[in-house]
C-alpha positions in Angstrom: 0.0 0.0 0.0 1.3 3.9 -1.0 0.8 7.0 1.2 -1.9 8.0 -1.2 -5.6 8.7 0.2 -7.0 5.8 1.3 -10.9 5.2 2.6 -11.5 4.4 6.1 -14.0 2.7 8.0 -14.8 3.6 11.4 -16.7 1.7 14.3 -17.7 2.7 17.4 -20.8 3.7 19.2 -19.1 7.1 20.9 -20.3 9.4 18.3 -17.5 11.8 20.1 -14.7 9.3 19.5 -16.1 8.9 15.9 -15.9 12.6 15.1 -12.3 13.2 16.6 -11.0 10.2 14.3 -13.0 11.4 11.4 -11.6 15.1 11.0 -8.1 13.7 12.5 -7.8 11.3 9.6 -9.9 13.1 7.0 -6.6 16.2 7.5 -4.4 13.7 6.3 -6.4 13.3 2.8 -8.4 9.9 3.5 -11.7 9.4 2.9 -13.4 8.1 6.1 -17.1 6.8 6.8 -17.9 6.1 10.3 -20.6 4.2 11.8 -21.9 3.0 15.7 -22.8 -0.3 14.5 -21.9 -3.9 13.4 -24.4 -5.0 11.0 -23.3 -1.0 8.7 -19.3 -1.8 8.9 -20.3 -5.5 7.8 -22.3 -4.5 4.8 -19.3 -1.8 3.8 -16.8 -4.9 4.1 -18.8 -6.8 2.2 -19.3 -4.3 -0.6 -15.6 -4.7 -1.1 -15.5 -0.7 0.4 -12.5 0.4 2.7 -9.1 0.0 3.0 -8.8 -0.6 6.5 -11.0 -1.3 9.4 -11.0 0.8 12.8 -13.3 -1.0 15.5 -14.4 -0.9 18.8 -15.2 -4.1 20.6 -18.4 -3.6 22.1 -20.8 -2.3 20.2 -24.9 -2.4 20.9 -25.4 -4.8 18.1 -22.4 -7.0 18.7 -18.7 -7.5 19.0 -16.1 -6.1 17.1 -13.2 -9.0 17.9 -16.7 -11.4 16.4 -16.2 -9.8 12.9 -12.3 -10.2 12.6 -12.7 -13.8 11.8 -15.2 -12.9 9.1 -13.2 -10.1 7.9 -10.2 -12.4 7.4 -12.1 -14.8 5.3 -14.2 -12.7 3.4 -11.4 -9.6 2.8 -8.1 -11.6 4.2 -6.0 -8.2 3.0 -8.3 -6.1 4.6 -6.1 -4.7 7.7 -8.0 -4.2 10.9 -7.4 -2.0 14.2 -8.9 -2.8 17.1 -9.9 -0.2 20.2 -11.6 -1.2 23.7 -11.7 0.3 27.2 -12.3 -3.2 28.6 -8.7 -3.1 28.3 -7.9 -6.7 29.7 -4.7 -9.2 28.8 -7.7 -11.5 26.8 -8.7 -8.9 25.0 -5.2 -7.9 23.6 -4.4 -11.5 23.2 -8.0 -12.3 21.4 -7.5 -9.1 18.7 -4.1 -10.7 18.1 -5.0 -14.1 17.7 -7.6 -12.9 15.3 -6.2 -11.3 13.1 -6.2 -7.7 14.0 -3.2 -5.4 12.9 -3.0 -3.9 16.1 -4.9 -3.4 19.4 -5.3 0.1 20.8 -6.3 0.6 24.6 -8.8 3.2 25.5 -8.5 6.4 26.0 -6.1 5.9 23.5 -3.1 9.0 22.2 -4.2 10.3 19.1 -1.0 10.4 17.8 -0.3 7.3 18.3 -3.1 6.0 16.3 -2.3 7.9 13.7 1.0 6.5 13.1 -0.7 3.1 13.6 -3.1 3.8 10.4 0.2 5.2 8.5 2.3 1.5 9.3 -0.7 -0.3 8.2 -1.7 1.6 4.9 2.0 1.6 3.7 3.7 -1.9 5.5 3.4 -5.3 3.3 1.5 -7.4 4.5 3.3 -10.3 6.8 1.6 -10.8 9.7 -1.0 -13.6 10.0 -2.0 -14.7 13.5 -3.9 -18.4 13.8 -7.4 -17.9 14.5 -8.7 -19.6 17.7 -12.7 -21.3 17.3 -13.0 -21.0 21.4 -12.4 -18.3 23.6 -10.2 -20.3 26.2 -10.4 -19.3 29.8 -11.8 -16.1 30.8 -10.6 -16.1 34.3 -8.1 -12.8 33.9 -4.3 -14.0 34.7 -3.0 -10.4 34.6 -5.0 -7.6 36.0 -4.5 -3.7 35.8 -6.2 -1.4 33.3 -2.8 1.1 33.9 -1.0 2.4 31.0 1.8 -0.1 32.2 0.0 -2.8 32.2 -1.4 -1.9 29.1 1.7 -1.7 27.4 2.7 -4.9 29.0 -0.6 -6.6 27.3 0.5 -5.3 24.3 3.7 -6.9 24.2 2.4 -10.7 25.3 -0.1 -10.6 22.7 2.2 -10.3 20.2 5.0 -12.5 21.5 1.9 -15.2 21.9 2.4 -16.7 18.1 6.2 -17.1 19.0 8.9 -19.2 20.7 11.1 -16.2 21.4 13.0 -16.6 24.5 11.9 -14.1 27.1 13.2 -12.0 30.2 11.1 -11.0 32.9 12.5 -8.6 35.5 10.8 -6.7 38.3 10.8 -6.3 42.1 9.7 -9.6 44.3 5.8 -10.3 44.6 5.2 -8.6 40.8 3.9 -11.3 39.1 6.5 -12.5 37.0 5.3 -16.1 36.8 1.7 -14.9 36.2 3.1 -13.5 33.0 5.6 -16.4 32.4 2.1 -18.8 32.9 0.1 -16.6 30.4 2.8 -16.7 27.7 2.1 -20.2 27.7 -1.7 -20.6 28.0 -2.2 -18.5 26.0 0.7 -19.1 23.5 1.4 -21.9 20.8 2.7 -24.6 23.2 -0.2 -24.3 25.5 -0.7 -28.0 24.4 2.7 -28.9 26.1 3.6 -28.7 30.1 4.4 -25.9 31.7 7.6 -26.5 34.3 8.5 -23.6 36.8 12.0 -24.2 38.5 13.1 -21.6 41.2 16.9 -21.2 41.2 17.2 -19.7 44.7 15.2 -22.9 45.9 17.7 -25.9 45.1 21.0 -26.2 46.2 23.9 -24.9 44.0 25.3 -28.2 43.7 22.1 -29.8 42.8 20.8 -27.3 39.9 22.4 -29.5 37.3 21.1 -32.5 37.9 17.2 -30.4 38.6 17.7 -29.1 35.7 19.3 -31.5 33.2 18.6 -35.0 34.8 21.0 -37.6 35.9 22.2 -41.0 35.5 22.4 -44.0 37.9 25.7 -43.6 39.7 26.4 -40.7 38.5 27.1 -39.1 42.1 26.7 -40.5 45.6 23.1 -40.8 46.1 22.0 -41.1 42.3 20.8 -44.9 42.5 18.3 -44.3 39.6 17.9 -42.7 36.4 16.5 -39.3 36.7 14.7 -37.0 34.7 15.2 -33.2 35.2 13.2 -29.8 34.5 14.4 -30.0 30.2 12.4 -33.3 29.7 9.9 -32.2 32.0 9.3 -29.7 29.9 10.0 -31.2 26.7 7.2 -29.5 23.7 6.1 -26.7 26.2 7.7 -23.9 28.8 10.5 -24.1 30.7 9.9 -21.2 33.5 13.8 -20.4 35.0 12.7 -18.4 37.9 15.6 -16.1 39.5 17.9 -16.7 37.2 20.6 -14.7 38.6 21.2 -17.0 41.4 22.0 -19.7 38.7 25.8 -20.7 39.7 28.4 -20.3 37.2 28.7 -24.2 36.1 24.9 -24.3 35.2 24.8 -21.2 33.6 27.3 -22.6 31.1 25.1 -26.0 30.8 22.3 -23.4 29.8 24.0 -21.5 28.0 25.0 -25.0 25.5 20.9 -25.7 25.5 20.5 -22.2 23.9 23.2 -22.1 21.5 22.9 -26.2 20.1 19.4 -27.0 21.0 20.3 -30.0 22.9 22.0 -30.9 26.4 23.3 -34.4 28.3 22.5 -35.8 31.5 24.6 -35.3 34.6 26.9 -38.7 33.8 25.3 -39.3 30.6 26.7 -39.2 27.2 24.1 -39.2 24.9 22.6 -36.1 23.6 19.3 -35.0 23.9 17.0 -32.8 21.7 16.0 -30.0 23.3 12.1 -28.5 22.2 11.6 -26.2 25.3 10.4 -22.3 25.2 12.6 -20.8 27.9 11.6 -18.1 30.2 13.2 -16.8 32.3 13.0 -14.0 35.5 14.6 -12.5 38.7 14.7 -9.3 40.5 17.7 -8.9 40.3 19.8 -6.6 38.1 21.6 -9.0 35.3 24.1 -6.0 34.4 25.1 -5.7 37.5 26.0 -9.2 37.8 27.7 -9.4 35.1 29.8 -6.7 35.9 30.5 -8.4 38.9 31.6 -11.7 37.2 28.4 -13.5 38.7 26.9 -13.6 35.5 27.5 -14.7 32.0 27.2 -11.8 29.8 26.6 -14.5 26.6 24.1 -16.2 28.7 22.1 -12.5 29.0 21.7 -12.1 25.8 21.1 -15.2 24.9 17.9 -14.8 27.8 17.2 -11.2 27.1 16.0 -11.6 23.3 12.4 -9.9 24.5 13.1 -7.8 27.9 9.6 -7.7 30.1 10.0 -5.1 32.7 7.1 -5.4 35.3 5.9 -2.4 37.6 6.0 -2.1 41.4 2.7 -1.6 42.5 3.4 1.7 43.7 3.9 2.5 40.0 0.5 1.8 38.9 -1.2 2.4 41.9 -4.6 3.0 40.0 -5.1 -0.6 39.4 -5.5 -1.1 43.0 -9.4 -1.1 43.2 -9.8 -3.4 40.5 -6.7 -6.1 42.4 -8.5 -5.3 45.7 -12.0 -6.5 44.1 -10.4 -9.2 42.1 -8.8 -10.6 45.3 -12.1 -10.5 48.1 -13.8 -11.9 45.0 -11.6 -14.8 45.0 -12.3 -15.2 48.8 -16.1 -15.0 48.7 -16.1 -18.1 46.5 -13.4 -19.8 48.7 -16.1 -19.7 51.6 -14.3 -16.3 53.3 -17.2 -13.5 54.2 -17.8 -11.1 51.4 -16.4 -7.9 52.1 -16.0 -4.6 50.7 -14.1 -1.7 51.3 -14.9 1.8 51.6 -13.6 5.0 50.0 -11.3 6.0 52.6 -10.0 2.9 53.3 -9.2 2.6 49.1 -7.5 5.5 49.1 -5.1 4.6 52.2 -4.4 1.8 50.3 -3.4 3.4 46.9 -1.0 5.7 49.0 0.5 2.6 50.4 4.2 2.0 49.2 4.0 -1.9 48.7 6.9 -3.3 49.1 6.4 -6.4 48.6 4.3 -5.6 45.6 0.9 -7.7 44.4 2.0 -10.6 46.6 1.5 -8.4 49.4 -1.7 -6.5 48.3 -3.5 -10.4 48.0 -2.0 -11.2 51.5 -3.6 -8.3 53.0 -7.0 -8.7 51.1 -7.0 -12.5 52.4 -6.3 -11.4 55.7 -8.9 -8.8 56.0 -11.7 -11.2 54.7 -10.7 -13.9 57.6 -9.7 -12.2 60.3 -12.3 -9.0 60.2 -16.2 -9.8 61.3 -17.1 -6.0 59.7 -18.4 -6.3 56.3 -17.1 -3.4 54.9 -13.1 -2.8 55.8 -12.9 0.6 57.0 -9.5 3.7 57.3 -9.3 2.2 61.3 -8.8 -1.1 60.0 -6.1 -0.6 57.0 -4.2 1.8 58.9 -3.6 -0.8 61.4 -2.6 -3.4 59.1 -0.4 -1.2 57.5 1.0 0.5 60.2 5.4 0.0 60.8 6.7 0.2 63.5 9.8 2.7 63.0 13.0 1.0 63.6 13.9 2.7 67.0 16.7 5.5 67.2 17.9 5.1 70.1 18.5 1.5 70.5 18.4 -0.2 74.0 21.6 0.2 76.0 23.0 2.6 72.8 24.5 5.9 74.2 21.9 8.4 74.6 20.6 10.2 71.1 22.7 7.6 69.2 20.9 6.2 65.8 21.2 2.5 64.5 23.8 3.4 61.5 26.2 5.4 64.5 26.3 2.3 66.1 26.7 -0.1 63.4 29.7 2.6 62.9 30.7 2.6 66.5 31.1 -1.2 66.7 33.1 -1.2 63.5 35.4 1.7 65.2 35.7 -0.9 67.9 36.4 -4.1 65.3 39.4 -1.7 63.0 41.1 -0.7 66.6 41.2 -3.9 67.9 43.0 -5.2 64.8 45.2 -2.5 63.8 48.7 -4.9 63.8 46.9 -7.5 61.5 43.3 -7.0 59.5 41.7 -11.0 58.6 43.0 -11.5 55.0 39.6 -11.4 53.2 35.9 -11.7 53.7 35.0 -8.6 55.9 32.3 -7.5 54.0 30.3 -10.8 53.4 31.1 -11.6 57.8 29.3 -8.4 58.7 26.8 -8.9 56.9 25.9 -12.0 58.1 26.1 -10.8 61.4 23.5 -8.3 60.7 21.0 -10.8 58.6 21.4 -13.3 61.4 19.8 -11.5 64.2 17.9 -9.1 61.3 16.0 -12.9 60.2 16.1 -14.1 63.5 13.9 -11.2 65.2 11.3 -11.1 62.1 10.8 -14.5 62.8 10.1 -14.0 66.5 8.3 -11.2 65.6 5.9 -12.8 63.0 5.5 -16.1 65.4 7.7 -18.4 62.9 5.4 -17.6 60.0 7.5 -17.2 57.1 5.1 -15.8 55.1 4.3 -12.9 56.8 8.3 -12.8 58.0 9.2 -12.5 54.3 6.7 -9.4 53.6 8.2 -7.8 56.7 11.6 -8.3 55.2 10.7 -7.6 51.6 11.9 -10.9 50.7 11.3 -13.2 47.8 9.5 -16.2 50.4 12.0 -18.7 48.6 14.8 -16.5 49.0 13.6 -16.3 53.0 14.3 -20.1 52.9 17.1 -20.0 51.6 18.7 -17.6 54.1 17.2 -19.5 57.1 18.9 -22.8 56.2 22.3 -21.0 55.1 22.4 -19.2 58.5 21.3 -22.2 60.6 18.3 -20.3 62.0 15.7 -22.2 63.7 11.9 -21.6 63.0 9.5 -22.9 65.8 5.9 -22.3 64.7 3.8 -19.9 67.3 7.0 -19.0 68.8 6.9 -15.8 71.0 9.7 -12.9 71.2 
């Protein structure tokens, strides 16, 4: 297709919308009819009239995604763009998988739309998505009507036709592997298994042999065959959770996989064909690994072919109602009391920093619909959930006015005096910090009763990573136990 003047058709049933994308389009020398109905844009399509399609979804006589399937079969050059304000992960993911050329979120930048008409009245034609005859689950597995989230949609519905491999960073408690698990529902291998391994979880010297399988006698212990996470996965999605704890040997394992599309057992010698969509995520910042010699820098880009960068909640702090809803929802239909909560209370909780993210947010909605008889949640109640105790000034026994990081100084004073004729060779840094995570874990613990849970939102820890420290420090965890 040229630059040349084109015609236009235009569906929606907001006759405002319809008039701003009329004279918008009409100044750049198309020819645009516009209608707020189904049954008129069908009858132009099938006239053969139009050179490209803009549509709402819903309309009062039906359902613009409904006609894309139509469109494609009856006009299968006829390029179509799609606009909604339901603004949902399915709905991306349906106009996608239906053909559409692309799908626009309302209220959507005029601009942007306009450059959207230009790409598809001049690019060749090269896309074509695979039509799906059902509509799949309609339980939402992302949720967030945010510009982020919209942009995030965006990208999963068009990475859904692919096997690309795929990055996924954010903060702990984002919902990395909700987007790792919709890639795959919703995606071409949804047929095959999906397989979610969590690198901070195993031991270093056992990732290999999770992740690869073993032979018998391969190592003390192995007295049978096993398979690992690849075969597991074999003709679906293999989910590499924190990725950056992945210890250097592994990494280089992976980094084979990637590069020759097949790997050996731990002991065995035999190759074996790898047909596995990787995924991959952490929290962690990769660079700075690598920069550090942690990391592989191959091995990044090798993961990092699509980048997903997920929000903190405090970042899209608008899609809190609809998460808070979604969540005591879920309850009521788990048997919890239905509850609501009131204005006052919403907005306490949108002001709310979150650090530990959606993970949190669902914790605290759980909590309030088991542990509160009121039926609507009130300002009294959140502020007292969400009430922190300051970490105290003046510590007990501290000299008087003396604040936490003066006497993490003053005891440091004390450690570089008393070894001023002969410093330990190496390791300072790693030793005090362990001292300080030590009694740091310890008290949270104490604090939250033994529940780890609730220990690892206090901390603003990953709740695997929590594990991982308690059984590296030797830390003891006795449920109900009281400080």
């Amino acid at each position: 297709m040229s630059e040349a003047a084109r015609t236009i058709l235009i569906a929606d049933d907001d006759r405002a919308i319809r008039t701003v994308l009329t004279q918008a389009l009409a100044r750049l020398g198309h020819d645009v009819r516009a209608t707020g109905n189904t049954a008129t844009l069908w009858r132009w399509i099938e006239d053969g009239d139009g050179d490209l399609v803009i549509t709402d979804v819903l309309m009062p006589d039906g359902n613009g995604l409904d006609l894309l399937p139509r469109i494609r079969k009856q006009r299968p050059e006829l390029r179509v763009v799609v606009m909604s304000a339901q603004n949902t992960l399915l709905t991306a993911v349906k106009a996608t998988e239906r053909g559409a050329f692309e799908y626009l979120p309302k209220p959507f930048d005029l601009n942007e739309l306009v450059q959207v008409v230009r790409r598809a009245l001049s690019e060749p034609s090269s896309r074509a998505a695979a039509e799906r005859t059902d509509d799949g689950d309609e339980r939402l597995p992302l949720i967030g009507r945010s510009p982020a989230m919209q942009e995030i949609y965006r990208v999963l519905a068009r990475l859904m036709g692919t096997d690309l491999t795929v990055t996924i960073t954010g903060e702990s408690g984002t919902g990395k592997e909700l987007v790792a698990r919709a890639l795959h529902d919703y995606g071409k291998r949804r047929g095959g298994p999906f397989v979610a391994v969590n690198m901070a979880a195993i031991p270093r010297e056992l990732i290999e042999s999770e992740l690869f399988g073993h032979e018998r006698g391969a190592f003390t212990g192995a007295v049978q065959r096993t398979t690992g996470r690849f075969e597991q996965a074999q003709g679906g999605t293999l989910f590499l959770d924190e990725i950056g704890d992945m210890p250097p040997d592994a990494q280089t394992r992976l980094l084979r996989v990637l590069q020759q599309g097949e790997y050996t057992t731990v002991g065995g010698r035999t190759a074996i064909r790898s047909d596995v969509r990787i995924i991959a995520a952490t929290h962690r910042d990769l660079r700075q690994l690598i920069r550090q010699g942690l990391f592989r820098e191959d091995l990044y880009y090798r993961l990092n072919v699509v980048p997903i960068r997920l929000p903190p909640l405090r970042e899209r702090s608008e899609d809190i109602p609809e998460l808070v809803s979604h969540y005591l929802s879920q309850a009521s239909a788990e048997g919890l009391p239905t509850k609501t909560v009131d204005e006052a209370a919403m907005e306490r909780l949108k002001r709310y920093r979150w650090p530990g993210n959606v993970r949190e947010l669902e914790n605290l909605v759980r909590r309030l619909a088991a542990l509160y008889t009121e039926p609507v949640i009130g300002l009294d109640i959140i502020d007292m959930e969400l009430a922190e105790p300051a970490m105290s000034a003046e510590p007990r026994g501290a000299p008087d006015g003396e604040s936490l990081t003066q006497a993490v100084e003053r005891h440091l004073r004390d450690f570089f005096d008393a070894h001023k004729d002969g410093l330990p060779a190496s390791g300072l840094y790693d030793r005090v910090l362990r001292e300080v995570e030590r009694p740091l874990i310890s008290l949270s613990l104490l604090a939250t009763r033994g529940n780890q849970i609730r220990a690892a939102e206090l901390l603003g820890l990953n709740r695997n990573t929590l594990r991982k420290k308690i059984r590296e420090l030797d830390i003891q965890v006795i449920r109900g136990m009281k400080a």
